[in-house]
N, C-alpha and C positions, 0 to 999 in steps of 0.2 A: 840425475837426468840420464836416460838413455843415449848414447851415441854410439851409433853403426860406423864402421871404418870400410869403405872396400879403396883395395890397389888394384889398380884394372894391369900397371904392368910392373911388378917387384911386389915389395911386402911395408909394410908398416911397420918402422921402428917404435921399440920401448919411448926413445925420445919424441920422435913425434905423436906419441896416444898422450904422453903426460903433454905437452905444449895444450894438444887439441883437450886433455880433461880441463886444464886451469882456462883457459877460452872461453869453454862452454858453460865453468861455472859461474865465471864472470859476467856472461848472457843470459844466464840462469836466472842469476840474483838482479837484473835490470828487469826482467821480464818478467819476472816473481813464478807462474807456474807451465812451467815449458815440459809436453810432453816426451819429446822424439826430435834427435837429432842427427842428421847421416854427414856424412865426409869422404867424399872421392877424391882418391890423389889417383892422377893421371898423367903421360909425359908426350906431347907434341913437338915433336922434332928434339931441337935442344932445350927446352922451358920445359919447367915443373907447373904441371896446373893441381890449382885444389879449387873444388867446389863446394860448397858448405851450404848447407839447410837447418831453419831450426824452424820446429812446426811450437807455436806456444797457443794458450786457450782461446784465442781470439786474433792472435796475427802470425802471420807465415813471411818466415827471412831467406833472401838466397842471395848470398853473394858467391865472388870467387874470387881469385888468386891466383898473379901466371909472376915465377922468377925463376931465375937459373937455379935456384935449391929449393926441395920439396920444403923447409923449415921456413925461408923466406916467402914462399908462396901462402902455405900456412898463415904465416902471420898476417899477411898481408889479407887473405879472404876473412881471420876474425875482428880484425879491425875495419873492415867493411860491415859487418855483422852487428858489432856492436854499435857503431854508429849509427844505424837501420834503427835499435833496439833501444836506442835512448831520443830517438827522435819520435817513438811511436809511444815511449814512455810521455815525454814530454807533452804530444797532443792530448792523451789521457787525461794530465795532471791542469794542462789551460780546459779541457770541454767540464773538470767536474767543478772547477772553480769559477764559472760562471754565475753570476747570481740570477736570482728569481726574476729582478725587476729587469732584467735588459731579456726577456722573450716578451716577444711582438704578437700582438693579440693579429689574427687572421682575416676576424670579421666580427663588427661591431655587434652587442650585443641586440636584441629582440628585445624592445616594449611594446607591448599590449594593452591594447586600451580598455582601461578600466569599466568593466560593467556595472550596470546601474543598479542602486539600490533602495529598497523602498525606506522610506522614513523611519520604520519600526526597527528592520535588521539593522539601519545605522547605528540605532541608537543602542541596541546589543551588543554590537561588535564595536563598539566607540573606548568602550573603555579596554579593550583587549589591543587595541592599536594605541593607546596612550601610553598605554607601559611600555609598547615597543619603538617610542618614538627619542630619535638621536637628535643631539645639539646639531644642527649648521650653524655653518660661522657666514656671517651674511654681508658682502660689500655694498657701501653705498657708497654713488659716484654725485659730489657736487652738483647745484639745479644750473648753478650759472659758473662757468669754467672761467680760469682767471685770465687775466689779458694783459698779455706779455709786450711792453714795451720793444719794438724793432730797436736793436742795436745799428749806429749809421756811423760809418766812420767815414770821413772822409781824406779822399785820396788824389790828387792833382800829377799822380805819374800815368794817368789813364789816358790824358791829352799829348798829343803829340804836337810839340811847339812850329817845327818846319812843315811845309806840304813833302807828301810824298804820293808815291803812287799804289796800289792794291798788292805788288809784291815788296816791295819796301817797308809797307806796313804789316804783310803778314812774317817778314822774317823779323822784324821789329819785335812783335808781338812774342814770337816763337824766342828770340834771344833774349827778352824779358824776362819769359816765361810768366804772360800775363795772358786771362782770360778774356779783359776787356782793354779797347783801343779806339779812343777818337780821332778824326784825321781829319784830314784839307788835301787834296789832290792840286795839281796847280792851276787851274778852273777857278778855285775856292769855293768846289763841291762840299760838303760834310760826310763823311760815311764815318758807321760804328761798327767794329769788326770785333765779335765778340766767339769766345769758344762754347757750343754746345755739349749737351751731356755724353752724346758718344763721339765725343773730342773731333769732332768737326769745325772748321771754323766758317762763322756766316757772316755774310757781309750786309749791309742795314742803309741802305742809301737815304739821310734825312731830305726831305723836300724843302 
């Protein structure tokens, strides 16, 4: 792999090109064929910056790196780098392992209605469609569907033995945690207070 070094203020040491070669190869071999890659060490007040680029055949990385030493900073911007480089690996490796069957057709296919044929071309073409004809597998659904006895259980905690009143019975009902509730008010009205599908509960005044 190629890597460019510039020092905008000193020089680049022996130790920091070998840090930046093993980095690069590292990123190299994640990314498999990585053309060009540049590195700017730079110093803002008292911090060491590094900026790092790696251009590869299909994705471009830039990270950087600010610490009190050019070597810290360094490391710091290739571990940015390669984390960039194995996360870009990784969507590659989920998009190609995808199977065939989970893409979503757009739009339904076009049938065209069959044009008419005279008697004589049927009976030409009759045998050239018999040899191209496939097994279907063919459901048939019962003429008379079978008739399922209701299950009926019954349950005597549905009555409420004292009169109460419409709040009484609905906390009643809610501390049970019962759907249904018959009651007596003190009148010796009848009401049925039963919960609805979008858990509401209704009240059923018998006459």
């Amino acid at each position: 792999m190629e890597v460019e070094f510039t020092a905008r203020q000193g020089k680049v040491s022996r130790a920091l090109r070998s840090q930046a070669e093993e980095g690069m190869e590292r990123i190299g071999r994640i990314l498999g064929k990585v053309a060009h890659a540049s590195i700017v060490f730079s110093v803002q007040r008292h911090l060491q910056l590094v900026e790092l680029t790696v251009q590869a055949r299909l994705q471009k990385i830039a990270a950087a790196g600010k610490a009190d030493t050019p070597e810290a900073a360094l490391r710091q911007a290739i571990a940015h780098a390669e984390h960039q480089a194995r996360r870009y690996r990784d969507r590659r490796l989920v998009s190609k392992r995808l199977p065939k069957e989970e893409k979503v057709l757009l739009a339904p296919p076009v049938v065209r209605p069959k044009a008419r044929v005279s008697p004589v071309e049927d009976a030409a073409a009759r045998p050239a469609r018999e040899k191209a004809r496939a097994s279907i597998a063919v459901h048939s659904f019962p003429a008379n569907p079978a008739v399922v006895e209701p299950h009926v259980v019954k349950n005597g905690e549905a009555v409420a033995l004292r009169p109460m009143t419409i709040e009484e019975a609905v906390k009643d009902a809610e501390f049970r945690d019962r759907d249904l509730l018959i009651f007596r008010n003190a009148s010796g009205d009848v009401y049925v207070l039963h919960r609805r599908r979008d858990g509401q509960m209704e009240l059923v005044e018998i006459p």
